[in-house]
N, C-alpha and C positions, 0 to 999 in steps of 0.2 A: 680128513685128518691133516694137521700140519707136521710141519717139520718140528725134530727138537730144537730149543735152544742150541742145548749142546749135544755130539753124539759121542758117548765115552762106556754108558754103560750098555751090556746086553738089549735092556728094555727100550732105551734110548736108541739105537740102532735098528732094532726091529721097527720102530715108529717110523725111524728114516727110510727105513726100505718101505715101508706100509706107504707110505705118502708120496714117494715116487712110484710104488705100482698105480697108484692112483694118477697120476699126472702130475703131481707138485712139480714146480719151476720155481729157485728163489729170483727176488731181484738185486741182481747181480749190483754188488757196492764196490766200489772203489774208494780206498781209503788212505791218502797221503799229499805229498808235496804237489800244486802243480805241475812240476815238471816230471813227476812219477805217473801223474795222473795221464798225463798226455800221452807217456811212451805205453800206459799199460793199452792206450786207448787204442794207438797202433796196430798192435799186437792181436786186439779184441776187433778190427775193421778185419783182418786178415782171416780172424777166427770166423765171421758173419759171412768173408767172402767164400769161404772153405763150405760154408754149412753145417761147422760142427757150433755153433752157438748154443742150440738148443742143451747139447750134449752139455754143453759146461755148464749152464744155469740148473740143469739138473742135480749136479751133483758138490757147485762151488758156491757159497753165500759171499765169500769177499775176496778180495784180492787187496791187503793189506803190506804197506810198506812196515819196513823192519830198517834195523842197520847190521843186523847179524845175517846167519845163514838162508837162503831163499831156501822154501820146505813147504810141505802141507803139514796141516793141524788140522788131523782128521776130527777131532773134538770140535774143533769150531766150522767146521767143512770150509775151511779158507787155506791161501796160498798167501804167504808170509815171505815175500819179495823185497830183495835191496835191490836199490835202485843203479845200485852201478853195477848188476849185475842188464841191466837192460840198453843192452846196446845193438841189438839185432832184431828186427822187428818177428823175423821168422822166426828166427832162434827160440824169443820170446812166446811168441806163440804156442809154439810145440811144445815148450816145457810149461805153459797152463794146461796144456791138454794134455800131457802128460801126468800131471799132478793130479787134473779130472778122472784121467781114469783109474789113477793110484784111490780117490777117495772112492769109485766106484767100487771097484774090486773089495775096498776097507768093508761100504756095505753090505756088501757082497760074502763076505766072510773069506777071502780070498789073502792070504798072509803076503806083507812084501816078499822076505825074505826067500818066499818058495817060487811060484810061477807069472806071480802078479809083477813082479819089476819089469821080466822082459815082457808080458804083454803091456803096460804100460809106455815102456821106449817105442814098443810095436807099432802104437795105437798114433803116438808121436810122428812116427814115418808114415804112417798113413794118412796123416793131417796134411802134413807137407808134401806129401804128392796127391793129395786132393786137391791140394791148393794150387799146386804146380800144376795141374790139368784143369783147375776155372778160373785161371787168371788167362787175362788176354794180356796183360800189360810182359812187355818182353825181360822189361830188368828186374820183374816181380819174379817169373820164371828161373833164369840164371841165378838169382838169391836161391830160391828154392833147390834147384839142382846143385847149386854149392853145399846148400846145407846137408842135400842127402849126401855128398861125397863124403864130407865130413864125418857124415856117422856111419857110411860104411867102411871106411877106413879105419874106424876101431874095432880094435874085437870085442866083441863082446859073448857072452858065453850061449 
């Protein structure tokens, strides 16, 4: 079974979950400016280094440039990215895998609003100290442990 086009309706979500119990993987598109293209690509090396690749292709078909709000669009199972919003490679990262598991949860039947936000940021910090424990390179590290301070220093609920 494939994937829907789009996933908005009841029927259309069941399909999408049907198709990843099965194994579906989209392939992953990139779609904007070169210089969008390069930094999402960053972002997507750090994602392969981590090992959650898999995890994103399961559940993101694009990562499309915008000039408005960066967001998921669970309907199209893509992330809707400005590009001046990409200025940290980690940063980046985490908040595609973040959005991944926002669309996971979606198919999942999981509402933002309730439990799914913070396991989403959750899933975010666990990218980043995955990534912070298989990187050998030392300033990949230091990024990573920066970032986690940053998000521990907020509260969040």
């Amino acid at each position: 079974m494939d994937f829907p086009e789009r996933v908005y309706t009841k029927e259309e979500v069941q399909q999408a979950k049907t198709a990843i119990e099965n194994g579906y993987k989209h392939d992953l598109q990139i779609k904007g400016t070169p210089d969008f293209v390069a930094k999402v690509q960053k972002a997507l090396d750090l994602i392969k280094t981590a090992g959650y690749y898999e995890f994103l292709r399961t559940y993101i078909r694009t990562i499309k440039q915008i000039d408005g709000l960066s967001q998921l669009r669970e309907q199209e199972a893509a992330i809707w990215y400005n590009v001046k919003a990409l200025d940290d490679p980690v940063d980046d990262a985490g908040f595609i895998i973040q959005k991944a598991q926002q669309m996971k949860d979606f198919i999942e039947g999981r509402l933002y609003y309730e439990t799914a936000e913070i396991k989403a940021v959750n899933k975010r910090l666990e990218f980043i100290e995955t990534l912070k424990n298989k990187t050998d390179d030392p300033e990949l590290k230091k990024q990573c442990e920066q970032n986690l301070k940053r998000w521990n220093e907020q509260p969040f609920p």
